[in-house]
N, C-alpha and C positions, 0 to 999 in steps of 0.2 A: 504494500500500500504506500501511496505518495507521502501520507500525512499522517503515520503512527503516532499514538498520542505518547508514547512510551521513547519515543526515540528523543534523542539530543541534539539540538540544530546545532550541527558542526561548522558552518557558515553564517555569517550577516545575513539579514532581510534585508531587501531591496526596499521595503515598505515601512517609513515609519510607523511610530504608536499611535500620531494623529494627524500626520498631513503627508503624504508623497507628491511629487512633482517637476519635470521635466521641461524644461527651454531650449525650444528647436532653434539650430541654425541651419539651415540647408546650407548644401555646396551648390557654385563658388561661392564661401564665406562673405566675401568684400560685398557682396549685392543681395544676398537671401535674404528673406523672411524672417523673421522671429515668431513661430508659436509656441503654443503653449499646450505640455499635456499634461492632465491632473488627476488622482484619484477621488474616485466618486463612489465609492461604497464596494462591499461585497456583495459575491452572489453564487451560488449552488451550483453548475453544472453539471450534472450526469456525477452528482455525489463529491464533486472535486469543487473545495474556495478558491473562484477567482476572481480577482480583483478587478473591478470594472475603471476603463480608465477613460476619461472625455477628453477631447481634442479642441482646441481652441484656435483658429485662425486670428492671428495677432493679442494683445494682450488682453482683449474679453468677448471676443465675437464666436458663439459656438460654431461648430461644424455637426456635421452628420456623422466624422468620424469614431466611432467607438472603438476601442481593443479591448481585450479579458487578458489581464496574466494570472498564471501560476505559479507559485515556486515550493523547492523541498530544497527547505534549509539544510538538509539532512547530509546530499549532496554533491548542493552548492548548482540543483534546476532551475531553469526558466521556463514554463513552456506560453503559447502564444496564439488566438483564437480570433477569429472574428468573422460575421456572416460570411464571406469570402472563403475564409479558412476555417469550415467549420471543425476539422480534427486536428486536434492541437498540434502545433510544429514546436520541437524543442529548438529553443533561441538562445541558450546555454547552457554548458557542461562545464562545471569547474573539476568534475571526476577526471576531467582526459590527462593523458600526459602527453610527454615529448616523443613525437612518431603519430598520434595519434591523427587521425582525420575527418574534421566536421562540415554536412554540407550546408552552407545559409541559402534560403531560398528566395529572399529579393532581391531586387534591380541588381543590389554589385556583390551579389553572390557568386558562388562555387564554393567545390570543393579545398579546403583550407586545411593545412596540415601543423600542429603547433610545434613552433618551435623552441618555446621554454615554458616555462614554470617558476614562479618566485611568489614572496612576498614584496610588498612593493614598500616604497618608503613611509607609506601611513599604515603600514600593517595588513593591508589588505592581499589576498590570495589574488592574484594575474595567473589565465592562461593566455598566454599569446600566438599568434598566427604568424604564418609568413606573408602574408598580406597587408598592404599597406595603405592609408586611407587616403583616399582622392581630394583634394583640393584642399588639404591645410598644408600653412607654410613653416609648418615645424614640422617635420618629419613622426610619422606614428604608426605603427604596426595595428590591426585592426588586436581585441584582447576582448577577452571576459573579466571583470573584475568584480571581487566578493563586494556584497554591500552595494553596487554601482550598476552592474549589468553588463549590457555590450556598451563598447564605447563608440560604436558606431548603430546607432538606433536601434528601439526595443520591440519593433513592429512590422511586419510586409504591407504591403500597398493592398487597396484594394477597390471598388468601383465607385465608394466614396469618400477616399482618402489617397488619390492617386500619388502615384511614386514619390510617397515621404523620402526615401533614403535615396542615395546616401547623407545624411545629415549627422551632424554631430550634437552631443548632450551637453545640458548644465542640467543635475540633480540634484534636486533638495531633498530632506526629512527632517519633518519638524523644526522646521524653519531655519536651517544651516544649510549649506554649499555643502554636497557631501563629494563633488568632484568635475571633472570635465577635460577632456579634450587639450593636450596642449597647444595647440593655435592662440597666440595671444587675442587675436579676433574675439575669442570667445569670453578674455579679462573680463571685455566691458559687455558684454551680450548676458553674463551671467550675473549682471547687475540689475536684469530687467524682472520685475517684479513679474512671479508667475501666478494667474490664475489658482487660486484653490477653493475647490469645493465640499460640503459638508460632505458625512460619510452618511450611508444611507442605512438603515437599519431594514433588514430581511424575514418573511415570515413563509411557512413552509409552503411547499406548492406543488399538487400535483397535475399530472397530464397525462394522459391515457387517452385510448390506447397508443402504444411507442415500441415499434410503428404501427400507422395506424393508414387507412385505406380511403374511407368514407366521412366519416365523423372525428371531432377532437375534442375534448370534454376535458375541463380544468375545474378543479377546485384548490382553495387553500383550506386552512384549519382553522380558520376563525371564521364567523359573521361577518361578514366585511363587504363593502363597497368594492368592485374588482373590476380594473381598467385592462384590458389584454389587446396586443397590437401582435398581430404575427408576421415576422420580417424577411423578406427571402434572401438569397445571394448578395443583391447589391443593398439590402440596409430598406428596401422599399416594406411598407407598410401593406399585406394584400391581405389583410382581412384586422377589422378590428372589432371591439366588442364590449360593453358593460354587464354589471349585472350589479344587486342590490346584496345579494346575499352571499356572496363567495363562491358561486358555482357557471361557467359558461359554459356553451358548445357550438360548437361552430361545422357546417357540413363543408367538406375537403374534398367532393370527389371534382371540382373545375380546375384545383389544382395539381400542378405537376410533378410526377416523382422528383426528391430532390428534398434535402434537410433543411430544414425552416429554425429558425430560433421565435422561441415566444417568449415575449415581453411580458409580466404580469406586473401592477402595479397596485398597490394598495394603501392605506393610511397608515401600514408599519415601515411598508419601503420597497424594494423592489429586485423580483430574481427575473432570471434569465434561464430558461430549460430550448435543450435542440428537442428538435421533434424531426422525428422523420416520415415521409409520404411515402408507402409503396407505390 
């Protein structure tokens, strides 16, 4: 299991105790953008916590982009989810050694083979790659770092978040700089106040049948008010629905085989379950 409650997190969390949060530069640095990615609560998938994260075009304009991460302190996982990518892509391994080989599946992916292993000078565990990052002017191997992440973005593109990377980070927790990129570019970029939003509190949720063919019938576990949006591949909304009392359903047979994520939303807070169409 990802998340033994018995085990010892042998690595940092990527995720403060009450605020995570990320300051995009795109490449080339000297002309990109600056947004903003934040954490906005947890949520249940298919029995696994992950961390739902909003995207922000500049410093408060939202987007449509959403991501889920994972991780097992345990380790030293990332793994990485979104309509797009409904089954989770591991986005770091700090288990690998030297010889080893990881493949990244965005824009300036491939197969990457690492060529060292260290603590770095703040303590932190580096696996690094022979790979080197596109358009900063200090020279940088792309790396996994404990506590930090990729040092080369935490997410793949997808049809409403088109080709984030290659971009580089400035990450905060709990209101500290916990690291970034050396391009001095990013000194003053990491000075840009980032978006943060509250954490959202979760209540349980089911959905049946999964998979399911004709029909899709949700309830949670309380009385509750229940907003449900079900989203396809690209993040679109193709069926939505209320109900007064904690229970919907909705007939599926117009739509297309193909994994759907459904959105439930209630006055405790809000999960996220895939569903699948036969």
């Amino acid at each position: 299991m990802l998340f033994a409650m018995e085990a010892k997190p042998q690595f940092s969390s990527l995720f403060g105790e009450e605020f995570t949060a990320w300051t995009i530069r795109k490449t080339d640095l000297s002309g990109a953008r600056t947004d903003s990615l934040a954490l906005a609560g947890d949520t249940i998938v298919d029995g696994m916590r992950y961390y739902k994260i909003n995207s922000y075009l500049g410093p408060t304009f939202p987007s449509q982009c959403v991501r889920y991460l994972a991780e097992d302190t345990v380790h030293g996982k990332v793994w990485f989810f979104n309509a797009e990518y409904p089954e989770p892509a591991l986005i770091m391994d700090l288990s690998l050694e030297v010889g080893d080989q990881f493949e990244v599946l965005s824009q300036f992916g491939g197969m990457f083979e690492v060529i060292a292993t260290y603590t770095d000078p703040q303590g932190r565990y580096t696996v690094e790659f022979d790979s080197p990052i596109d358009g900063l002017s200090v020279p940088e191997n792309f790396k996994f770092i404990e506590g930090y992440g990729p040092n080369r973005g935490i997410d793949y593109a997808d049809g409403n978040c088109p080709s984030p990377d290659p971009y580089a980070l400035c990450h905060y927790k709990d209101g500290l700089l916990v690291g970034h990129a050396s391009d001095p570019v990013l000194a003053l970029v990491c000075e840009v106040p980032t978006r943060i939003m509250p954490l959202e509190d979760t209540s349980l949720v089911k959905v049946w049948p999964n998979p399911g063919i004709d029909m899709l019938h949700i309830e949670i576990d309380v009385t509750d008010k229940l907003d449900v949006r079900v989203l396809d591949a690209t993040g679109r909304a193709i069926l939505t629905g209320t109900s007064p009392d904690g229970t919907l359903e909705f007939s599926t047979l117009g739509l297309a085989p193909a994994i759907y994520l459904v959105e439930v939303n209630t006055s405790a807070g809000r999960r996220t379950v895939k569903w699948m169409k036969q």
